[in-house]
C-alpha positions in Angstrom: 11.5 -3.0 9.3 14.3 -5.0 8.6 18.0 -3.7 10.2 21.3 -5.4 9.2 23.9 -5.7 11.8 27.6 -6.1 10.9 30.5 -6.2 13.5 33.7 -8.5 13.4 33.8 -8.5 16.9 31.0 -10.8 18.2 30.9 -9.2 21.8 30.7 -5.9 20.4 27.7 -7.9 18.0 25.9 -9.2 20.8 25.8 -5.5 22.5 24.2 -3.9 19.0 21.9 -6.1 18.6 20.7 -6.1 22.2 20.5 -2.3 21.9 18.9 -1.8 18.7 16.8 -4.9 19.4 15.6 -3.0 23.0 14.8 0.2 20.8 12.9 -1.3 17.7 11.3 -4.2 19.1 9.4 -4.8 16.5 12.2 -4.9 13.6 13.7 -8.0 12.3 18.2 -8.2 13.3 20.2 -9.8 10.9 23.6 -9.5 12.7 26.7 -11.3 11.3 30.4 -10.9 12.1 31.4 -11.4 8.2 30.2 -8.5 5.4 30.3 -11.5 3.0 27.2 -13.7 4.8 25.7 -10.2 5.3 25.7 -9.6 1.8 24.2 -12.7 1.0 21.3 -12.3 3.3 20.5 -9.0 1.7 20.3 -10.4 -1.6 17.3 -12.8 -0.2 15.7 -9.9 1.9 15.0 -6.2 2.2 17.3 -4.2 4.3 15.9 -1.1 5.7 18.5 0.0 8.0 21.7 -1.1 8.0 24.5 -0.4 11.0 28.0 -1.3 9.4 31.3 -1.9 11.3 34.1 0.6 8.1 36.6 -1.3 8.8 36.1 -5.3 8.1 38.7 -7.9 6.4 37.7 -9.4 2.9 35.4 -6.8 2.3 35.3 -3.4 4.3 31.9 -2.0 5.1 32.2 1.1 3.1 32.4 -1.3 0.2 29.4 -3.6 1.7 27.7 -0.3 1.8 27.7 0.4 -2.1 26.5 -3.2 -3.0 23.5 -2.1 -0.5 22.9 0.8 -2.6 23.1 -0.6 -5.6 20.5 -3.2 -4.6 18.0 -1.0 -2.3 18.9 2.6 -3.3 16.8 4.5 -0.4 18.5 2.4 2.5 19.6 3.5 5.6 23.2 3.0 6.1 25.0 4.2 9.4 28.8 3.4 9.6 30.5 2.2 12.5 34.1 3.6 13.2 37.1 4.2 15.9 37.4 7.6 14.6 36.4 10.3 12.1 39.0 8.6 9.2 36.6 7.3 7.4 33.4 9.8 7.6 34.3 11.3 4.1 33.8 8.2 2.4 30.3 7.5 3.9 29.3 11.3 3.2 30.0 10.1 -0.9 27.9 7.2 0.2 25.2 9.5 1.2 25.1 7.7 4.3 22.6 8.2 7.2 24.7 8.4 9.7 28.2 7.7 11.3 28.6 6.4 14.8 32.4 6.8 16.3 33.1 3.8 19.0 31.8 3.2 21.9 28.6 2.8 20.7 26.1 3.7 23.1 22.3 3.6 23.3 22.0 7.6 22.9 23.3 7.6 19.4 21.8 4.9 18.1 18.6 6.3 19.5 19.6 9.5 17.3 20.6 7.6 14.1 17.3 5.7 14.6 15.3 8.8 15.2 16.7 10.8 12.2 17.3 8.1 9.4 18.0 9.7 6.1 14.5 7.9 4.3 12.6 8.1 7.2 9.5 7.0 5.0 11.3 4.0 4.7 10.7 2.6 7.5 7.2 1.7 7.6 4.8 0.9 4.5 1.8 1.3 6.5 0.6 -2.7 5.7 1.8 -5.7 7.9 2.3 -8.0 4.7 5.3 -8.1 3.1 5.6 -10.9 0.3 9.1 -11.2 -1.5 9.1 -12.7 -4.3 12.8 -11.6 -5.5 14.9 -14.8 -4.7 13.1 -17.4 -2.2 9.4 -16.9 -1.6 8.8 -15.9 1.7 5.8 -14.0 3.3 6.3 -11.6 6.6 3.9 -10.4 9.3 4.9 -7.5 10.8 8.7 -7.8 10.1 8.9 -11.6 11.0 8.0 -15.0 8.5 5.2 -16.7 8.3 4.8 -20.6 9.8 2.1 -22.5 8.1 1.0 -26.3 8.9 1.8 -27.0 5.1 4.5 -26.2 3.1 1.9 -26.5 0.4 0.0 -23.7 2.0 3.0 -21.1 1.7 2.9 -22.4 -2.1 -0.8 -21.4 -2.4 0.5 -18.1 -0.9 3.2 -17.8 -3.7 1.3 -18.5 -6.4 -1.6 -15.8 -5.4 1.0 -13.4 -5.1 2.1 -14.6 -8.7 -1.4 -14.2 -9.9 -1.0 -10.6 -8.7 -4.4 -10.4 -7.4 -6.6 -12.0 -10.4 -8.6 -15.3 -8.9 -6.9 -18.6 -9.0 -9.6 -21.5 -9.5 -9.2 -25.0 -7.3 -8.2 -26.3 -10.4 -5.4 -23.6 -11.6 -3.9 -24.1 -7.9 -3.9 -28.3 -7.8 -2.2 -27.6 -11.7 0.1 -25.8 -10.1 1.2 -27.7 -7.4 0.9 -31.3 -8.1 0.8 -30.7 -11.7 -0.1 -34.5 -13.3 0.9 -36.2 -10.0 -1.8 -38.8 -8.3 -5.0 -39.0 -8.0 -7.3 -35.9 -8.8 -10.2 -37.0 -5.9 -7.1 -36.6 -3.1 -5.7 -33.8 -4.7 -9.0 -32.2 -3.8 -9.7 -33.3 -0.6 -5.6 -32.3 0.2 -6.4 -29.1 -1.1 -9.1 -28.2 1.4 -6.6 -29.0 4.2 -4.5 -26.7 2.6 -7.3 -24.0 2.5 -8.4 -24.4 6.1 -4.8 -23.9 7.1 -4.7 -20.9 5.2 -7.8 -19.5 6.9 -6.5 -20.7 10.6 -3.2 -18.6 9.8 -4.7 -15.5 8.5 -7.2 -15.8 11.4 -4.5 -16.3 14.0 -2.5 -13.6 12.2 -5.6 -11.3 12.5 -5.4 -10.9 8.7 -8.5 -10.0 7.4 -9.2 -9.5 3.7 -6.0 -10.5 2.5 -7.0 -13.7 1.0 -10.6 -12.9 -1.1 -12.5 -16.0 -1.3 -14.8 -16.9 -4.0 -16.6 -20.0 -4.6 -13.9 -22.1 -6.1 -11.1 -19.7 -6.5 -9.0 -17.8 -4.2 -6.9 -14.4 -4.4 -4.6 -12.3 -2.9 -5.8 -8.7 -1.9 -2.8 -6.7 -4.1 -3.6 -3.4 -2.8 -3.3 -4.3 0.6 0.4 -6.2 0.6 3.4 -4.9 0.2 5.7 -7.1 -2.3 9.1 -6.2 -3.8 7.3 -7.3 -7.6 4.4 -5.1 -7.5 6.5 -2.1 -7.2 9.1 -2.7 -9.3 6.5 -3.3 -12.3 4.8 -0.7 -10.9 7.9 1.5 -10.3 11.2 0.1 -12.5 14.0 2.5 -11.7 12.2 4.2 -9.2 11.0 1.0 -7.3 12.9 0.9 -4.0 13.6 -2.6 -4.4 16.1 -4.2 -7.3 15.1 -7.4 -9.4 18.5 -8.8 -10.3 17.7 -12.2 -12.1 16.2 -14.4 -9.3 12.2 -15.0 -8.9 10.7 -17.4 -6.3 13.2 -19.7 -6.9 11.7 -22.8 -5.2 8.6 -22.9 -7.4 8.7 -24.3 -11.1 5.5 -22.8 -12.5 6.9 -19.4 -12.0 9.3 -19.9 -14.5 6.5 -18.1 -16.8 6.7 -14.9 -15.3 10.5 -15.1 -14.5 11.2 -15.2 -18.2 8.9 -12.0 -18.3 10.6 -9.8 -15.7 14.0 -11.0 -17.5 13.0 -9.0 -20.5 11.6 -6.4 -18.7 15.1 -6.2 -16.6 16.9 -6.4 -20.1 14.6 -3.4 -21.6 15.8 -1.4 -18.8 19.0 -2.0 -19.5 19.3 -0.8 -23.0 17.7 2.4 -22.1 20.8 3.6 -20.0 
């Protein structure tokens, strides 16, 4: 579960996060004093829950709230306030809750307890792989570290593959493309391998990767990953593809161009 903090005050910041940190240990914060850098962050990852200060400068919460919509329909979003003003306009927001000031562990306990898309919380798998934006793969709410950067790219382009077997020689195409020698290409590559099979084992990740002699995949059914349901979903996926695919790789450019024209059928349908 990921929950998005945002609260001008950074005092009042520091005491969220330490209670909703104390009551879902296992969740990944992303607190921020400015709805703007909040915003941004959402755009690169899933928000699940999101506890917004109404009332911020440059752009109010209320407001912050409807770009979350708009981008992750079925989030959570519970309102922060010094009074009732502004409860009206998160009941249009279909909001999850609304907490008036001082914020105290009780109520959040509540607004935790009784989210509005309480299935929304867990997916049941401890793999989440976005692939909407930056590439990045999570472990029960919190990123991956492998040895190699290369390694995560192996990672990236599995998920790309969406579960069909990538050969040795599809992955050193991939990555190195016509750069260097071929003989240390291979060699490099079972570094890369090894360090993929020391993660997953510390992880405790088993049958994630599938292994076959010369090829690897990625275990689709067992992940969850913002592109497999949104091909698998479109307007009813809970997560929004707005233009950006693993940006740091080149060789997805294939499938990029793909789920543009996808994203552009959808459009002419409304």
């Amino acid at each position: 579960m990921t929950i998005l903090l945002v609260e001008q005050d950074a005092r009042a910041l520091q005491k969220l996060q330490s209670l909703v940190g104390a009551l879902r240990p296992q969740a990944a914060l992303l607190s921020f004093t400015g709805s703007l850098e909040a915003l941004a962050a959402a755009r690169q990852r899933e928000i699940d829950v999101a506890f917004l200060s109404a009332a911020m400068p440059e752009l109010s919460g209320l407001d912050l709230g409807r770009y979350l919509k708009d981008m992750y329909p079925q989030v959570n979003l519970v309102f922060l306030s010094d009074g009732p003003e502004q409860a009206m306009e998160a009941l249009v927001l279909h909001a999850s809750g609304y907490v008036v000031r001082p914020v105290g562990e009780a109520a959040l306990q509540r607004e935790l307890d009784d989210l509005r898309h309480p299935a929304f919380q867990e997916s049941g798998k401890r793999v989440f792989a976005q692939t909407f934006g930056n590439f990045d793969l999570f472990v029960d709410g919190q990123p991956v570290a492998f040895k190699y950067t290369r390694t995560k790219e192996i990672v990236a382009l599995l998920v790309n593959n969406r579960g069909a077997q990538t050969t040795n020689g599809e992955i050193i195409a991939a990555l190195w493309e016509d750069d260097g020698d071929p003989e240390k290409k291979a060699s490099y590559l079972s570094n890369l391998r090894q360090d993929l099979q020391n993660t997953m084992a510390k992880l405790k990740l088993t049958g994630i990767i599938v292994k076959q002699r010369g090829s690897l995949g990625i275990a689709a059914d067992r992940i969850e990953c913002d592109l497999y349901d949104w091909l698998a979903r479109k307007k009813q996926s809970r997560y929004r593809y707005l233009g950006d695919y693993m940006n740091q790789y080149s060789w997805a450019e294939t499938l990029h161009a793909e789920l543009d024209e996808i994203n552009w059928a959808m459009e002419d349908e409304d």
